[in-house]
N, C-alpha and C positions, 0 to 999 in steps of 0.2 A: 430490465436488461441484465443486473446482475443473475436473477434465477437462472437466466440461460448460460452465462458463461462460467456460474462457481461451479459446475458440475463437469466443466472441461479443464477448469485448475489443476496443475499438477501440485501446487503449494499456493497457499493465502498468508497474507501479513495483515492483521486488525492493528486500527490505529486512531487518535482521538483525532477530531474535523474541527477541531474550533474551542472556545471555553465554554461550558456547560455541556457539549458532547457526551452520548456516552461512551465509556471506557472500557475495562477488562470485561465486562458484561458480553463486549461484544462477540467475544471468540481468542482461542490463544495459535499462533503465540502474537502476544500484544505487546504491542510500541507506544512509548508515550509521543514521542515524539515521528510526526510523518515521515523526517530525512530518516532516523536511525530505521525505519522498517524499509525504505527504498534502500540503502545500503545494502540491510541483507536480504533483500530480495536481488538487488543488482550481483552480488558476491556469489550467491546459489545460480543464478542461470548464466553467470560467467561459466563455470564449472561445466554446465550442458550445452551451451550455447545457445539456451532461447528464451524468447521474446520477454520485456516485462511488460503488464500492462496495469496502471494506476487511476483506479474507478475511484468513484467517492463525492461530495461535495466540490464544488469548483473553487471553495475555499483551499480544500486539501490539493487537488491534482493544479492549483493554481501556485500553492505554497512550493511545491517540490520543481513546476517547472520555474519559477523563480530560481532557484538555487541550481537549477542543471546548466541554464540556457545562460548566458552574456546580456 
Protein backbone atom coordinates (compact mmCIF):
# COMPACT_ATOMS: atom_id res chain seq x y z
CA UNK A 1 0.00 0.00 0.00
CA UNK A 2 2.64 2.34 0.93
CA UNK A 3 4.60 1.90 -2.65
CA UNK A 4 1.53 3.34 -4.09
CA UNK A 5 0.81 6.28 -2.13
CA UNK A 6 4.80 7.63 -1.07
CA UNK A 7 4.92 8.64 -4.66
CA UNK A 8 1.83 10.93 -4.39
CA UNK A 9 3.41 12.51 -0.90
CA UNK A 10 3.83 16.04 -1.07
CA UNK A 11 6.05 15.64 2.37
CA UNK A 12 6.77 12.23 4.64
CA UNK A 13 7.52 12.32 8.48
CA UNK A 14 9.67 8.79 9.58
CA UNK A 15 9.12 7.76 13.06
CA UNK A 16 10.00 4.87 15.60
CA UNK A 17 6.63 1.96 15.85
CA UNK A 18 7.32 0.55 18.88
CA UNK A 19 10.71 -0.36 21.20
CA UNK A 20 13.25 -2.25 19.01
CA UNK A 21 11.89 -0.46 15.75
CA UNK A 22 14.01 0.87 13.46
CA UNK A 23 14.88 4.42 13.74
CA UNK A 24 16.74 7.31 11.76
CA UNK A 25 17.69 4.51 9.26
CA UNK A 26 14.39 4.90 8.22
CA UNK A 27 14.42 8.19 6.20
CA UNK A 28 14.63 12.06 7.50
CA UNK A 29 13.27 13.97 8.69
CA UNK A 30 12.78 11.68 11.72
CA UNK A 31 10.84 11.84 14.96
CA UNK A 32 11.45 10.06 17.88
CA UNK A 33 8.48 10.34 19.09
CA UNK A 34 5.04 9.57 16.80
CA UNK A 35 3.00 12.71 18.38
CA UNK A 36 6.10 15.26 17.82
CA UNK A 37 5.98 13.97 13.70
CA UNK A 38 2.01 14.24 13.68
CA UNK A 39 2.37 17.83 14.97
CA UNK A 40 4.54 18.72 12.34
CA UNK A 41 2.83 17.21 9.90
CA UNK A 42 -0.48 18.67 11.22
CA UNK A 43 1.36 22.51 11.52
CA UNK A 44 2.65 22.01 7.50
CA UNK A 45 -0.77 21.20 5.91
CA UNK A 46 -2.54 23.61 8.28
CA UNK A 47 -0.60 26.24 6.10
CA UNK A 48 -2.12 24.45 2.61
CA UNK A 49 -4.92 23.02 3.93
CA UNK A 50 -4.57 19.29 3.09
CA UNK A 51 -5.31 16.19 4.26
CA UNK A 52 -2.87 14.17 6.75
CA UNK A 53 -2.78 10.79 6.37
CA UNK A 54 -0.78 8.41 9.20
CA UNK A 55 0.29 4.67 7.79
CA UNK A 56 2.50 2.54 9.75
CA UNK A 57 1.99 -0.33 12.45
CA UNK A 58 -1.50 -0.19 14.07
CA UNK A 59 0.82 0.19 17.15
CA UNK A 60 1.75 3.73 15.72
CA UNK A 61 -1.57 4.92 13.96
CA UNK A 62 -3.31 3.33 17.24
CA UNK A 63 -0.88 5.60 19.55
CA UNK A 64 -1.55 8.95 17.81
CA UNK A 65 -5.41 8.21 17.58
CA UNK A 66 -5.22 7.65 21.25
CA UNK A 67 -4.13 11.15 21.84
CA UNK A 68 -6.25 13.07 19.09
CA UNK A 69 -9.58 11.39 19.79
CA UNK A 70 -11.66 11.65 23.79
Amino acid sequence: MLAHLLPQARSVRYTRAGEGALGPELGKPFFEEPWEALLDAVEAARKDGLPILATGSLYLVGALRGRLTP
